[in-house]
Residue, then its C-alpha position, 0 to 999 in steps of 0.5 A: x297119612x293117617x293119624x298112626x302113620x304121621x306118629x311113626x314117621x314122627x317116631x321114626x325121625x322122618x318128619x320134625x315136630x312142625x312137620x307132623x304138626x301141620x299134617x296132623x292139623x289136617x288129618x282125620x278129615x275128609x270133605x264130601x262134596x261142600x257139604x261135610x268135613x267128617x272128622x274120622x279122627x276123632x276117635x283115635x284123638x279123644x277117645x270118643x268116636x264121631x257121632x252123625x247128627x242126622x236132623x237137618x241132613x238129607x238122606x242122601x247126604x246122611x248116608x254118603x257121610x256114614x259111608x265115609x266114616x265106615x270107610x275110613x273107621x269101619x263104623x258110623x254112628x247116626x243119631x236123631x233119626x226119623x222114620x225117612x232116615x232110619x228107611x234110608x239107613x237100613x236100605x242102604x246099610x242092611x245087614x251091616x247095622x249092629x245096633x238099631x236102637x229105636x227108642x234112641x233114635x241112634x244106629x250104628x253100622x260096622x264093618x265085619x270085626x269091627x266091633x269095640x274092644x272092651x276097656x274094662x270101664x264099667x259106667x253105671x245109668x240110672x232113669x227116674x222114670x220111663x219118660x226118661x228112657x231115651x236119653x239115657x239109652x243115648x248114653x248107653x249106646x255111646x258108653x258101649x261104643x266106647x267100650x265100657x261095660x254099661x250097668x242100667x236101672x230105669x224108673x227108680x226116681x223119688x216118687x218111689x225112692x225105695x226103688x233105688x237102693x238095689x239097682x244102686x248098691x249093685x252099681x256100687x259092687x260092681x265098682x262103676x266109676x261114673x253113673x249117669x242119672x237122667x231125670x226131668x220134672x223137678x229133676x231131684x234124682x241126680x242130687x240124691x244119687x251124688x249124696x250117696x255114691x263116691x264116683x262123679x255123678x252126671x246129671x242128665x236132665x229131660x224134656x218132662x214136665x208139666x207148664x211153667x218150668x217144663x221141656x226140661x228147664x226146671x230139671x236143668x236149674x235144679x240139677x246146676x243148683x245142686x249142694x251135692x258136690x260130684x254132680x255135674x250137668x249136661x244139657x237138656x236131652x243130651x245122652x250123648x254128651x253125657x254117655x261120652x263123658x262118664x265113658x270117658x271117666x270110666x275108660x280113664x280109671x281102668x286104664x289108669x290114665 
């Protein structure tokens, strides 16, 4: 049974607790051949959808899995994808790929009327500069799959800080309940944007930087060493973990949960 079946049985007085329990313990998964265990459930459980981390799979393998999460969701989401799987998606996928977003590397592929519900969360990403685009479109990609309302402003980092007031004032109007600041080389943004706004930041540091302290490391510990309070931190590059989270905060305050 799925997921919504179990809670109405359960509802309905036709299982006990320990029933549904251990039916819910295994629900929402399905196994592909000793090689997978999709969690298709994970959506309806927590609120962020499952994500396919394409490095490291085949082809082949990738797209069984995302077929399976179509049919069981009626959508996939791959992430991490060359040029050989994004070749392989579209041959297999065609039409069906509602988002195909290079500078990502993510795709996702949705059944007709399968697209998301808006929640009336609004989420705000800022980038210091265009080297930091991609992993902030991660974020955006998975924030509207989620479906917030996504408000972006990219290169305002404090080289240039004049170039952040608008873009942020605008955010602030616009009464985002999260913004998400992806920044590398010294990785200061973030702690100037958690210094002036009244909604939790998301550090999202990246892989820019020149010799010692470069690949992100600097822009991580400076982010973690922060005296702004609000700012939080996600890993190096990871968009979608900070896309998931701020979403997260943004759907709970529309809908008051």
């Amino acid at each position: 049974m799925s997921l919504h079946e179990i809670l109405e049985q359960l509802a309905a007085g036709n299982l006990t607790v320990e029933e549904a329990q251990s039916m819910l313990s295994i629900a929402g998964i399905a196994a592909l051949d000793g090689f997978a265990q999709i969690d298709t459930g994970r959506h309806a459980r927590k609120g962020v959808p499952e994500v396919v981390f394409a490095p490291g799979k085949t082809p082949q393998q990738l797209i069984e899995i995302c077929k399976t999460m179509i049919e069981h969701t009626g959508r996939a989401i791959a992430s991490g994808l060359d040029e050989e799987r994004w070749a392989a998606l579209e041959s297999s996928f065609g039409p069906r790929m509602a988002v195909a977003n290079r500078g990502a590397k993510m795709a996702v592929i949705r059944e007709p009327g399968r697209e998301p519900l808006p929640t009336g969360g609004r989420l705000g990403i800022l980038t210091a500069g265009t080297s930091d685009v991609p992993a902030a479109e991660q974020a955006r990609v998975i924030a509207e799959e989620m479906g917030c309302e996504v408000i972006t402003a990219y290169d305002v980092g404090i080289a240039g800080v004049h170039r952040l007031m608008e873009p942020l004032a605008r955010m602030i109007e616009s009464r985002v309940a999260a913004v998400i600041v992806a920044a590398g080389m010294e990785g200061a943004l973030p702690s100037v944007v958690a210094g002036l706004v009244a909604v939790p930041v998301i550090g999202l540091p990246t892989p820019t930087g020149y010799g010692l302290g470069g690949g992100g490391v600097t822009a991580l510990l400076s982010m973690l060493q922060s005296c702004c309070p609000g700012l939080v931190v996600v890993n190096i590059d990871n968009g979608i973990g900070a896309g998931a989270t701020g979403a997260l905060i943004a759907n709970g305050a529309a809908t008051g949960t």
